[in-house]
C-alpha positions, 0 to 999 in steps of 0.5 A: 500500500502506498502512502497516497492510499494509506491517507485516502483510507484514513480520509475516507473514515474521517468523512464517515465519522464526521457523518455520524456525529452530525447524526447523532448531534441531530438525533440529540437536538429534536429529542424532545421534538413531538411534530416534524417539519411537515406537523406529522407525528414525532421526530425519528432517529436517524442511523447512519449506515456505513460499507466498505469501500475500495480505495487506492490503486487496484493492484493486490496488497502484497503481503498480509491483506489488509482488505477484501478477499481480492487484497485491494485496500478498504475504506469506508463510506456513508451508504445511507441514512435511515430512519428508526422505526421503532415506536415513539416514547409515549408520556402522560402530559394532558396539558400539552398541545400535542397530547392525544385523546387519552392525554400521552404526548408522542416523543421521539424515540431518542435514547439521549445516552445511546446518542451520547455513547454514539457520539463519543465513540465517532469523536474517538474514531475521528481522533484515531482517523487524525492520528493514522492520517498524521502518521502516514504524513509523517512517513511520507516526508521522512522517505522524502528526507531519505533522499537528502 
């Protein structure tokens, strides 16, 4: 694998996990919001959905194979967003607006702990992704300072 390939791989993490942490910050800000833009129903966590991704040259990686079963390098790379379509959080509150006949306002289904834990865990990634970028760039100039 070659330097160029290495930061592409890293990059492409970089930009998946970015992805996640503005879907989790999403999903953070409208926890509490009972009507979508469009006034129907309560707001829907949203997921991101990752797959592989070849990157780089298409030639095999000699070597141990740190890809797909052909050897070609993988990265990563947002397939989708999808929507959680478990049911709303029912609470008792009469004297809200938004309160059915029997007084249960809908809430969205946003677990504030699991989008902290996802949130975290995608910040983590995006500083490992940082490091390994970091990494490759500094290799990359200590071969150039090689030739000096």
């Amino acid at each position: 694998m070659d330097f160029f390939t290495a930061m592409e791989v890293s990059a492409t993490g970089l930009g998946a996990e970015r992805t996640r942490i503005n879907v989790a910050s999403s999903n953070l800000a409208n926890a509490q919001s009972t009507q979508t833009v469009n006034g129907v129903g309560p707001y829907q966590r949203r997921d991101v959905v990752l797959a592989a991704k070849a990157v780089g040259s298409e030639a095999p990686i000699s070597g141990n194979r740190a890809g797909d079963a052909n050897g070609s390098a993988l990265g990563v790379q947002v397939s989708g967003i999808k929507t959680d379509t478990s049911p709303p959080r029912l609470e008792y509150d009469p004297g809200h607006p938004d309160a059915n006949a029997d007084g249960y306002v809908a809430y969205p289904n946003v677990n504030t702990v699991e989008e902290m834990v996802d949130m975290i865990t995608a910040s983590r990634a995006y500083q490992a992704g940082i490091t390994a970028l970091d990494t490759a760039v500094s290799l990359s100039e200590r071969a150039l300072g090689i030739g000096k």
